[in-house]
C-alpha positions in Angstrom: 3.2 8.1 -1.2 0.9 7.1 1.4 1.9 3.7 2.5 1.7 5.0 5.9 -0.9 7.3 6.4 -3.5 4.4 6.2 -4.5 4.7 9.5 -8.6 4.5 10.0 -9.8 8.0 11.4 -11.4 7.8 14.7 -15.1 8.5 16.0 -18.5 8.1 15.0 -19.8 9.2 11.4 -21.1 12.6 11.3 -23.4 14.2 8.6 -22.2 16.9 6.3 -22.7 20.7 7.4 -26.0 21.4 6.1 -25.7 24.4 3.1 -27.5 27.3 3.6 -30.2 28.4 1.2 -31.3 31.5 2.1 -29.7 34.8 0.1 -28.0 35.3 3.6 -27.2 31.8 4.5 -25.0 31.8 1.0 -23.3 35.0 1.8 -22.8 33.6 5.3 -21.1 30.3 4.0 -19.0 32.0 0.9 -17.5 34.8 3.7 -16.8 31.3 5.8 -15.2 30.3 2.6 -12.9 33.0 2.9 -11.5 32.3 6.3 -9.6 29.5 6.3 -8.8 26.5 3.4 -12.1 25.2 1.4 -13.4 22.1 3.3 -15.2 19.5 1.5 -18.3 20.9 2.4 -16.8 24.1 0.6 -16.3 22.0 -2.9 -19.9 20.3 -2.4 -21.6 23.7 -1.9 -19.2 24.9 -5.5 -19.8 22.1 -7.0 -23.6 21.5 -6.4 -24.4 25.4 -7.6 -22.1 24.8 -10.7 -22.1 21.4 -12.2 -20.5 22.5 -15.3 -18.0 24.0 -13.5 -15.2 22.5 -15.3 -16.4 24.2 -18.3 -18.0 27.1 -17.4 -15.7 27.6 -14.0 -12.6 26.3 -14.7 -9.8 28.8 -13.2 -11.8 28.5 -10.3 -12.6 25.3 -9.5 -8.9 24.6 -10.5 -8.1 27.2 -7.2 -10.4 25.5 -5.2 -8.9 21.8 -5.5 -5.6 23.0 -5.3 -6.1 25.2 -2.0 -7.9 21.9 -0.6 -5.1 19.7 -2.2 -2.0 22.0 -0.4 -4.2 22.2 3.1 -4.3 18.1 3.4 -2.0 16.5 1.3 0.3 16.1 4.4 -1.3 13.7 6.5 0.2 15.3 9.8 -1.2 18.6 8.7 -4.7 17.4 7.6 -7.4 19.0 8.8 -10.1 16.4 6.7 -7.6 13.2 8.1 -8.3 14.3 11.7 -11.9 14.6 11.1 -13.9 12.4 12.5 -16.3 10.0 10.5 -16.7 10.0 6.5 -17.2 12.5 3.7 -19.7 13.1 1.2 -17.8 12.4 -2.1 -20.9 12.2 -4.7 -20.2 15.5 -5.7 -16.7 14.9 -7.1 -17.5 11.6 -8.1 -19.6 13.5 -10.7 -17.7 16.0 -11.4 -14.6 13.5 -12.1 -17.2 12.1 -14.9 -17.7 14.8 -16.6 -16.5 15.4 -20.4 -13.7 18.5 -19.8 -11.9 17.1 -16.5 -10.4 14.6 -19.8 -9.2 17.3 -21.5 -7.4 19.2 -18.1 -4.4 17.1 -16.6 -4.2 19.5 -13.7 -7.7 19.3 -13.0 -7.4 15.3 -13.3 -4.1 15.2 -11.0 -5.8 17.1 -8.2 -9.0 15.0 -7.9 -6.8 12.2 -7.7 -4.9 13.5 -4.9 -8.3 14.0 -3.2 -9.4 11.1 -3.9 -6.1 9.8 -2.3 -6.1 12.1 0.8 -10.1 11.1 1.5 -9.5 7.1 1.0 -6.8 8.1 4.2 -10.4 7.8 6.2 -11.8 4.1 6.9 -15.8 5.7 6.6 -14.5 6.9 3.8 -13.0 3.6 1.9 -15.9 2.0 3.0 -18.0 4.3 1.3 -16.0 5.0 -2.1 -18.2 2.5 -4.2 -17.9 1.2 -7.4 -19.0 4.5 -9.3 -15.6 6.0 -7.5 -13.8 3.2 -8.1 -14.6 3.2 -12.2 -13.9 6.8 -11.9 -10.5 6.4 -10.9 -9.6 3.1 -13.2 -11.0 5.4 -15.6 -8.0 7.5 -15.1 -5.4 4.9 -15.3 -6.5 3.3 -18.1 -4.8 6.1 -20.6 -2.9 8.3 -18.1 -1.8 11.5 -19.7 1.2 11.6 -17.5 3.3 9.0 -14.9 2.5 11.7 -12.0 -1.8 10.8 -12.6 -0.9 7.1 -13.2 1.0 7.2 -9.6 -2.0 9.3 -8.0 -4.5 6.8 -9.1 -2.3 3.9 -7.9 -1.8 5.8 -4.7 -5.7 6.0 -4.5 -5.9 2.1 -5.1 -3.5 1.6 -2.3 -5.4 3.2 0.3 -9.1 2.1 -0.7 -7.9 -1.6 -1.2 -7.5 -1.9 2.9 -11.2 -3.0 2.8 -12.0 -6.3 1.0 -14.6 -4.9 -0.7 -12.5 -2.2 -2.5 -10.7 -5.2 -3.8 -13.4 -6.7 -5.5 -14.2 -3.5 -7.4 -10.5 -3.2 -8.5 -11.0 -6.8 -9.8 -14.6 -6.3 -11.4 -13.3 -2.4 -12.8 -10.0 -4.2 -14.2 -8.4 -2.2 -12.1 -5.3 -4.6 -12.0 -3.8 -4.6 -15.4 -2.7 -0.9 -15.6 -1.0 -1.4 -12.2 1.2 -4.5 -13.8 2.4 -2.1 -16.5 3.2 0.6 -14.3 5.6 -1.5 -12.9 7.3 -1.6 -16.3 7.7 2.4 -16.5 11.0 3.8 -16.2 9.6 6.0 -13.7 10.7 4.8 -10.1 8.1 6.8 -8.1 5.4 5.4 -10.4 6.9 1.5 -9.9 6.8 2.3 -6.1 3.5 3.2 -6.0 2.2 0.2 -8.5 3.5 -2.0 -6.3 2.2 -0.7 -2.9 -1.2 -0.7 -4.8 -0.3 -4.4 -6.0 0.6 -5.0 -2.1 -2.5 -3.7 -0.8 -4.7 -5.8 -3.2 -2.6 -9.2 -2.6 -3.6 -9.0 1.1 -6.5 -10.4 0.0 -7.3 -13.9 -1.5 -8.9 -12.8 -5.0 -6.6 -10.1 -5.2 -3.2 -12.5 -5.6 -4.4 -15.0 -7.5 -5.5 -12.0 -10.3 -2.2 -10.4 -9.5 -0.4 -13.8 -10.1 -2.8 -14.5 -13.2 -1.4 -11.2 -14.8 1.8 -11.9 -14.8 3.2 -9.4 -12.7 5.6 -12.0 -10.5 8.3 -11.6 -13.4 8.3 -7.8 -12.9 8.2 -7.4 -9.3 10.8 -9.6 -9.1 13.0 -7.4 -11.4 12.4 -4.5 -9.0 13.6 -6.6 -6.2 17.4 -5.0 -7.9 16.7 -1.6 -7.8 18.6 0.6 -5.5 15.3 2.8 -5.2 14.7 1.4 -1.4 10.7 2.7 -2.3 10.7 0.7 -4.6 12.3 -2.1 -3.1 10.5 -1.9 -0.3 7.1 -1.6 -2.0 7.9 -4.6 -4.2 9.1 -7.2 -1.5 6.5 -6.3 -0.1 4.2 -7.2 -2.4 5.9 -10.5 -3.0 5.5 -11.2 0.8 1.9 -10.9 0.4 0.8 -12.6 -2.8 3.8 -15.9 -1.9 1.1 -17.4 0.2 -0.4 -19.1 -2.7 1.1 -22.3 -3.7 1.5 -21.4 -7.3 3.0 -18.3 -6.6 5.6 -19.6 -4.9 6.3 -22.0 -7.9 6.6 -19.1 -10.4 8.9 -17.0 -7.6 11.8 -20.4 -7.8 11.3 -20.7 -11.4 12.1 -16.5 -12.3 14.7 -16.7 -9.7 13.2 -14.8 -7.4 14.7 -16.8 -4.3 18.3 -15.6 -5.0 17.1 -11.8 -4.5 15.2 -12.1 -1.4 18.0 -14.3 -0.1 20.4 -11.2 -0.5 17.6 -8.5 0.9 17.9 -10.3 4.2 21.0 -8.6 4.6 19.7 -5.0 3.7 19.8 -2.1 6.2 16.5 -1.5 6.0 14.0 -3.5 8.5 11.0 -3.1 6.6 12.7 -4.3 3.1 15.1 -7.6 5.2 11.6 -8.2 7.4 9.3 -8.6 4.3 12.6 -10.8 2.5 12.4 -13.1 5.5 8.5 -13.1 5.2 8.4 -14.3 1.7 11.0 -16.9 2.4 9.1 -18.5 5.3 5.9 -18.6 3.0 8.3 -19.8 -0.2 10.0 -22.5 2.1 7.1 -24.4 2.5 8.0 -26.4 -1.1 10.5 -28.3 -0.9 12.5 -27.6 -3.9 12.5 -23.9 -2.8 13.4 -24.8 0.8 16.5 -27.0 -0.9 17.5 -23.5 -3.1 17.2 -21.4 -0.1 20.1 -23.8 2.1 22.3 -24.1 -1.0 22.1 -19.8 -1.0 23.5 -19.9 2.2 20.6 -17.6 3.8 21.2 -19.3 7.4 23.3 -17.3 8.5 21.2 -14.1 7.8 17.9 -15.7 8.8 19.7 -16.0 12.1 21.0 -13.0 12.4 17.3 -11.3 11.9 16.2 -13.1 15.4 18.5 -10.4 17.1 16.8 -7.3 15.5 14.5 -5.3 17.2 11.6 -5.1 14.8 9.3 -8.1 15.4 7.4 -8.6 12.3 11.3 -9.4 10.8 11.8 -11.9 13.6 8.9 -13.8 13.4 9.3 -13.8 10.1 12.9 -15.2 10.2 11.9 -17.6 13.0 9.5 -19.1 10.9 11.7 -19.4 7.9 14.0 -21.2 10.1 11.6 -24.0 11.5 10.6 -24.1 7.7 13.9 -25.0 6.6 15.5 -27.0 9.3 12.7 -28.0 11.0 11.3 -30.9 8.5 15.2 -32.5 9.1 14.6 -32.1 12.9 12.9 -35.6 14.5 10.0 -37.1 13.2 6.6 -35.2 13.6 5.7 -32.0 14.1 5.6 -32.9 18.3 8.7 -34.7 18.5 10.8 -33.4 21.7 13.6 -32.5 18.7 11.4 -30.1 17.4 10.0 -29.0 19.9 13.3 -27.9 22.1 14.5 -26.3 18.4 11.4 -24.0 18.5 12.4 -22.9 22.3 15.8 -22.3 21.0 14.2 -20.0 18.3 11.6 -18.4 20.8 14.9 -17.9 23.2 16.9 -16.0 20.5 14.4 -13.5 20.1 13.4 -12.5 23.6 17.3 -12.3 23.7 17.4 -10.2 21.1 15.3 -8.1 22.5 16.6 -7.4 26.1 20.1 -7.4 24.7 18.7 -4.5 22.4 17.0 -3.0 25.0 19.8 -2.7 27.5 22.6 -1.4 25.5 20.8 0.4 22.7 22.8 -1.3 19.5 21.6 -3.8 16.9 22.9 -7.4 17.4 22.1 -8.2 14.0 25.1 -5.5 12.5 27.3 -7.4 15.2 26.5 -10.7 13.7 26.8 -10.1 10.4 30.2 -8.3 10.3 
């Protein structure tokens, strides 16, 4: 799961270490080899001197991947995430192409997961291309197992933080094997279909191909889950894609409001935060603004100005002004609605301090 290791890498591009090709230089750079995990300079050199490799090399390029895989796949561990600058990937790009990688699911699972661990890198996101991207769609297409279908959704997830990356899920299809993933009776392959499905939806094209799929039904169903992952990944994407005016029409008419009304009361800041999100977007229609006072979701709303995480208090604040804020004077600069917005800004700042000072949540104290 790497919903949170997708932060850019820092410093300037550098090029890949130049292979040697001198006799000596090789025997130089297979000892280096030798010394430490294989770098991906190490698979480049393997990889570029045997291009049937994974027919003619299996059991060893098979070691290879997997040494490179168990060196990096913790992102606080990483060695290529701390690297500075981008990767060359053209190697395993081809290599993921070729005819006997289809008939290996260990050898498909593991360039997955390096796909996934070098997407971590911004250089290297920006770089991954639509030959990459077909590569991996490729894989999700007819996934042999749940574990490569979550990999490659994993690997969506982090390249779809540039826009561009988005468009080539779009132009590859990449988005219709991610909606039924989110059907799977596998939980860790739902979570990981709808972080993908979240990264996509933070941009424009991306949620109104999402909402064209007909996905809303089925993220709202995993909205109920007691899988916080999942939930978490879901409302999430539900934040994201209820900007669009449609969307927010299909999310009142599958009774989707009623579930994100009851999430503002869950433990969890990320999972309550993203509820309140989607109901400040949703309560811009009326209808759904009516639904969301008859569900009572004042009360929790309020509470969430108190907590200490801000993106769930701005997010609550806003749902607020959305819902009482039209019944408020007249205009948007009346002195009504005004001094009701300085009572909202107030209740944070409050929150805050008060949380600050005496090191307990307000929001439990309220809602007990």
């Amino acid at each position: 799961s790497d919903a949170e290791t997708r932060t850019p890498g820092l410093g300037h591009p550098h090029k890949s270490q130049r292979v040697p090709e001198s006799p000596t230089g090789r025997a130089q750079h297979v000892r280096s080899m030798a010394r430490g995990p294989p770098t991906i300079d190490t698979l480049n050199y393997f990889l570029s001197t045997r291009p049937n490799a994974p027919k003619d090399a299996q059991d060893s390029l098979l070691k290879l991947l997997s040494q490179f895989v168990d060196a990096n796949e913790d992102p606080s561990k990483s060695q290529n995430f701390r690297s500075p600058g981008g990767d060359d990937m053209t190697q395993l790009i081809k290599v993921a192409k070729h005819p006997a990688v289809d008939k290996s699911e260990k050898m498909v699972l593991l360039l997955l997961k390096i796909f996934k661990i070098l997407s971590r890198k911004q250089d290297n996101r920006i770089g991954f291309g639509e030959a990459g991207m077909r590569v991996v769609i490729k894989f999700l297409e007819n996934p042999k197992t749940s574990k490569i279908a979550g990999e490659g959704a994993n690997v969506i997830l982090n390249a779809c933080y540039e826009k561009g990356n988005v468009e080539l899920v779009l132009k590859c299809g990449g988005v219709k094997p991610l909606v039924e993933f989110l059907q799977n009776s596998d939980q860790e392959l739902q979570a990981n279909a709808a972080g993908a499905i979240q990264s996509i939806c933070f941009q424009h094209e991306g949620r109104q191909c999402v909402r064209d799929s007909g996905s809303i039904p089925h993220i709202i169903k995993l909205l109920n889950t007691e899988n916080v992952k999942v939930q978490t990944r879901a409302v999430g994407a539900l934040h994201n894609m209820s900007s669009d005016p449609e969307t927010i029409r299909i999310i009142r008419r599958e009774d989707g409001i009623p579930s994100l009304v009851t999430l503002l009361n869950s433990p969890n800041d990320s999972i309550s935060g993203s509820a309140a999100g989607a109901l400040q977007n949703v309560s811009r229609e009326v209808a759904s603004r009516k639904l969301i006072r008859e569900l009572d979701a004042l009360p929790a709303l309020s509470a969430l100005l108190a907590t200490t995480d801000l993106q769930a208090q701005v997010c609550a604040a806003g749902a607020l002004l959305n819902i009482l804020g039209p019944d408020i004077g007249e205009g948007k600069n009346s002195a009504e609605r005004k001094a009701f917005g300085k009572i909202i800004s107030s209740c944070i700042v409050l929150g805050i301090m008060y949380s600050e000072l005496f090191d307990i949540s307000l929001r439990d104290e309220l809602l007990a």
